[in-house]
C-alpha positions as CSV (number, residue, x, y, z in Angstrom):
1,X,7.7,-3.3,-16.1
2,X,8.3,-1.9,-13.0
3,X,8.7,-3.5,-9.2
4,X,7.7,-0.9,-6.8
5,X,7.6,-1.6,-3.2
6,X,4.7,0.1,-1.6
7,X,3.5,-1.8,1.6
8,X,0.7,0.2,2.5
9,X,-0.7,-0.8,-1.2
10,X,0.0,-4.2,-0.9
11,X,-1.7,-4.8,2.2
12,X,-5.0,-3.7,0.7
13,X,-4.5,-5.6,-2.0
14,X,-3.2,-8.8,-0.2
15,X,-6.3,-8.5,1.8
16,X,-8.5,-8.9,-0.8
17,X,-6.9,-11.5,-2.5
18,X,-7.1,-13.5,0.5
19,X,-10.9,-12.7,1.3
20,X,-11.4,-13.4,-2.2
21,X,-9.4,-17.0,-2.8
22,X,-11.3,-17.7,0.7
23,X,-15.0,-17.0,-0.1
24,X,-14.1,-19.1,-3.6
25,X,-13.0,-21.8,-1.8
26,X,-16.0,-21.3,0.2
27,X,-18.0,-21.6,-2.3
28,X,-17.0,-24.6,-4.2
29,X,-17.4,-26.5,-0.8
30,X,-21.1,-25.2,-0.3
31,X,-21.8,-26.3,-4.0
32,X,-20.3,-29.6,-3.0
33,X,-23.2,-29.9,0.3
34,X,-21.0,-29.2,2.8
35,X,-22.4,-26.5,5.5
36,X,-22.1,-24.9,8.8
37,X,-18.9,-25.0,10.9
38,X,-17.9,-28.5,8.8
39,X,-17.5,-25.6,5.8
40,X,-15.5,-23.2,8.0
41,X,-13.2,-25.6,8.7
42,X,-12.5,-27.3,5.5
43,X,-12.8,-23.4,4.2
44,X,-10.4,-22.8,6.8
45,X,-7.4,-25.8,6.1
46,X,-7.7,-25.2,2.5
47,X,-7.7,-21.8,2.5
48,X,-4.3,-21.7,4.8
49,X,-2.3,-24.7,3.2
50,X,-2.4,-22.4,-0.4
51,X,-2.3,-19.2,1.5
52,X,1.3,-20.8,3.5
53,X,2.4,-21.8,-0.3
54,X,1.6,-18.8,-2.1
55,X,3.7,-17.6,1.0
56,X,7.0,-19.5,0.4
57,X,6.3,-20.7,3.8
58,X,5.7,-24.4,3.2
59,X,8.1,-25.7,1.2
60,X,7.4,-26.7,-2.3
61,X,9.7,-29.2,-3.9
62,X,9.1,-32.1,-6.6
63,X,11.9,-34.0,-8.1
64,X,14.5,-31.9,-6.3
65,X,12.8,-29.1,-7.9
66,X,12.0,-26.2,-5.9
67,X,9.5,-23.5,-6.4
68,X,10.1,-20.3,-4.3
69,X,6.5,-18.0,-5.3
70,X,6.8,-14.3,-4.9
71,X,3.1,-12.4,-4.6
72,X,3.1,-9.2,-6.2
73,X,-0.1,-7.2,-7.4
74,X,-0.5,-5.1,-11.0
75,X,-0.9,-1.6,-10.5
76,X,-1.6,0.7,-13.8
77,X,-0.3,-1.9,-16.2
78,X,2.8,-0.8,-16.0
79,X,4.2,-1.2,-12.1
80,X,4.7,-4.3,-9.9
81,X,4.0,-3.6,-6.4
82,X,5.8,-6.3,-3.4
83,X,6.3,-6.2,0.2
84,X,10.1,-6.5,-0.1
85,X,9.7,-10.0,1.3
86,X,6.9,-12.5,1.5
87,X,3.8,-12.4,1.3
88,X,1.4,-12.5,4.5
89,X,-1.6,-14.1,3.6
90,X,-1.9,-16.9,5.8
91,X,-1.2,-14.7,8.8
92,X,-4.5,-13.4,7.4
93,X,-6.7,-16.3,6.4
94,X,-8.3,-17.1,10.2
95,X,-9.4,-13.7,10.6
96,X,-11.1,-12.7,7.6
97,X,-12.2,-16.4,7.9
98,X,-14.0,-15.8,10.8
99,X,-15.2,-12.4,10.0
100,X,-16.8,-14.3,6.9
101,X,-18.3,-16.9,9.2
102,X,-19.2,-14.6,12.4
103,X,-23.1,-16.3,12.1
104,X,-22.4,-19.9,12.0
């Protein structure tokens, strides 16, 4: 397998990953009775704690153990496409968020 960098790629992609994970999370909460702006905001926290560890931005460490992810994306089942750093899905989360929620 091959890891390509190809930023203009991995921002669509990235994009809707993060639209994606939101409107899941989204929906477990609404399944769960919560609604309105209480569901944007839980949407919201949850959505940008996972987004800032998928990340590597939060720090994930058990046991003196750490785990450093790296987001890539499969393209044509044979190629790995990256950033050439970190992901930047929690610097996306609150606007697709409130894109998804413009009517609440």
């Amino acid at each position: 397998m091959k890891l390509l960098t190809d930023p203009e790629e991995y921002m669509k992609q990235q994009e809707v990953f993060t639209g994606e994970m939101i409107a899941r999370i989204a929906d477990h909460l609404e399944a769960a009775g919560i609604k309105g702006e209480r569901l944007k905001e839980l949407t919201g926290k949850i959505a940008f704690e996972v987004s800032c560890m998928i990340d590597d931005v939060s720090g994930i460490e058990f046991e003196g153990v750490e785990a450093n992810p790296y987001l890539t994306f499969l393209k044509n089942n044979e190629e790995l496409i990256h950033l050439g750093g970190n992901s930047t899905t929690h610097e996306m989360v609150f606007g697709i968020l409130n894109a998804m929620f413009k009517n609440t």
